[in-house]
C-alpha positions in Angstrom: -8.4 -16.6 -3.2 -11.4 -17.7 -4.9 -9.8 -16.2 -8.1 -7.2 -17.5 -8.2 -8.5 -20.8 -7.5 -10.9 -20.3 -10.6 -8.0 -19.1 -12.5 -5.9 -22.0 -12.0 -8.9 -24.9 -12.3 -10.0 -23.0 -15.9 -6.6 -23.1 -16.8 -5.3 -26.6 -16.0 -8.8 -28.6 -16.7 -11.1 -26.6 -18.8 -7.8 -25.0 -20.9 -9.4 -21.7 -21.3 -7.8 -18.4 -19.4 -9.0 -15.2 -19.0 -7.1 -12.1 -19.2 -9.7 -10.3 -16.8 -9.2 -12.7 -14.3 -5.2 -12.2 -14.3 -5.7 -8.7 -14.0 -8.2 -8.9 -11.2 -5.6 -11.5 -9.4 -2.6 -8.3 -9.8 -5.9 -5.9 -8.7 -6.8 -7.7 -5.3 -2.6 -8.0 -4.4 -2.3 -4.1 -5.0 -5.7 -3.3 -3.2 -4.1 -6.1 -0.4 -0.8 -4.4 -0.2 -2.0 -0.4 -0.7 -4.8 -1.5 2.3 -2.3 -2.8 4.6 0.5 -0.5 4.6 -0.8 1.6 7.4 -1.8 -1.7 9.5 1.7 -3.4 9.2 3.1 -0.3 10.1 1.2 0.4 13.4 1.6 -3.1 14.3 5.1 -3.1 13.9 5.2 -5.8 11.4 6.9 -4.5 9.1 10.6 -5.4 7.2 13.6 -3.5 8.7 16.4 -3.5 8.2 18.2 -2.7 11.4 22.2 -2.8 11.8 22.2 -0.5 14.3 19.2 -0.4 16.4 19.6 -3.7 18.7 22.2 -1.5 20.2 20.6 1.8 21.2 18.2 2.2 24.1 14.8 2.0 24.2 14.3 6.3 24.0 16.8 6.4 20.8 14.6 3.7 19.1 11.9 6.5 19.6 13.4 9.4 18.8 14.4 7.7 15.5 10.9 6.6 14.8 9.8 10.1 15.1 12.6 11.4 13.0 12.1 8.9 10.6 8.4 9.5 10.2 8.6 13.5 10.3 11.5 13.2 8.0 10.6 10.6 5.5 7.6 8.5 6.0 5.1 11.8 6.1 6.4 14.0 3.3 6.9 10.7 1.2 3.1 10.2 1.6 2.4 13.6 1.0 4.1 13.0 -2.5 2.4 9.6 -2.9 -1.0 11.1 -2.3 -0.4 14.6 -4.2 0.1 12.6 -7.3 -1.7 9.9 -7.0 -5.0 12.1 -6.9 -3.3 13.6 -10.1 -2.5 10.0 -11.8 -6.6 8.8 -10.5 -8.4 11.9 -11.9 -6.3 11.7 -15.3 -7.4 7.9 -15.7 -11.1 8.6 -14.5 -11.3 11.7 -16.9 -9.8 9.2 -19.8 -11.7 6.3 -18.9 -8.8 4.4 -19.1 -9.3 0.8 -20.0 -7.1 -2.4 -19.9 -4.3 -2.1 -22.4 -5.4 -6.0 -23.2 -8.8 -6.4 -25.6 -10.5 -8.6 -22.9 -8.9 -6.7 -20.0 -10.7 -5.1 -16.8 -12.5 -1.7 -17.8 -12.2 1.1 -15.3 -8.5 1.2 -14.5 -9.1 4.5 -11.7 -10.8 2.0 -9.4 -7.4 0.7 -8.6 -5.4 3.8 -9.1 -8.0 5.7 -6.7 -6.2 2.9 -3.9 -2.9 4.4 -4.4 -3.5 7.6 -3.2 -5.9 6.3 -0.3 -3.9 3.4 1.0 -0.9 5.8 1.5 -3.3 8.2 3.3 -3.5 5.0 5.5 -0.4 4.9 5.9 0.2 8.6 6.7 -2.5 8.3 9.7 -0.6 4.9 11.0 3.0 7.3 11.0 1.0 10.1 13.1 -0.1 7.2 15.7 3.1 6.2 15.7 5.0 9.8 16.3 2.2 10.1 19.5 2.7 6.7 20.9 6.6 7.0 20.6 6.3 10.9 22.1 4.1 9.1 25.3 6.8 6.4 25.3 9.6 9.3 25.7 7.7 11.3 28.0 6.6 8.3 30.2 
C-alpha cells in the first residue's frame, strides 16, 4: 500500500517515477496472490464457477472436491512446484536482473514464491480431501 501510495504522490506532484517501484508494486501483488492461494482455498473463498452443483446433495459436493483435488488440483501443483524449483534455481544461478536499467536486482526472490505458494496451496487441497472424507463419513 505504502508503495503505491509513494508511487502515485512521486508521480503526480514531484513528476519523477521509478521503474523499481513499478516492479516492486507487480512483486508485492504476485507474493499477495502466490501467498494466498492455499488460504482462499481452505476458506472456501474462492471463484467457481458452478452450473451444476446447487443441485447435487451435500455428499456429491464432497466427493467432487476430492476428485477434483486428487485429479487436478494436486498433480497440477506437483507440476507448478517441479518447475518452478527448476525456473528459481536457473534465475538464482544467472543472477537474473530486471530487464529494465533501473529495475529490481534479484529476480529469484520472486520466482522462489512460485513454487512455494503452490506448495501452499497443495497443503490447503490435502485439508480439504480430509475434511470432505470426515464430512462423508460423518
Amino acid at each position: 500500500m505504502l508503495t503505491i501510495l509513494f508511487d502515485v504522490i512521486s508521480r503526480r506532484f514531484i513528476t519523477t517515477g521509478s521503474v523499481a517501484i513499478q516492479e516492486l508494486e507487480w512483486h508485492f501483488h504476485g507474493a499477495l496472490f502466490l501467498l494466498c492461494l492455499g488460504f482462499t482455498y481452505i476458506k472456501d473463498a474462492h471463484v467457481r464457477v458452478d452450473l451444476f452443483r446447487e443441485n447435487f446433495s451435500n455428499k456429491t459436493h464432497h466427493i467432487i472436491e476430492i476428485s477434483g483435488c486428487l485429479f487436478l488440483l494436486l498433480p497440477y501443483c506437483a507440476i507448478v512446484i517441479y518447475f518452478g524449483i527448476e525456473f528459481t534455481l536457473r534465475s538464482y544461478l544467472s543472477a537474473e536482473v530486471s530487464a529494465a536499467a533501473n529495475g529490481l536486482p534479484m529476480r529469484w526472490i520472486i520466482k522462489s514464491l512460485l513454487p512455494f505458494g503452490f506448495f501452499l496451496l497443495g497443503l490447503s487441497a490435502i485439508s480439504v480431501i480430509l475434511r470432505s472424507k470426515d464430512d462423508i463419513d460423518g
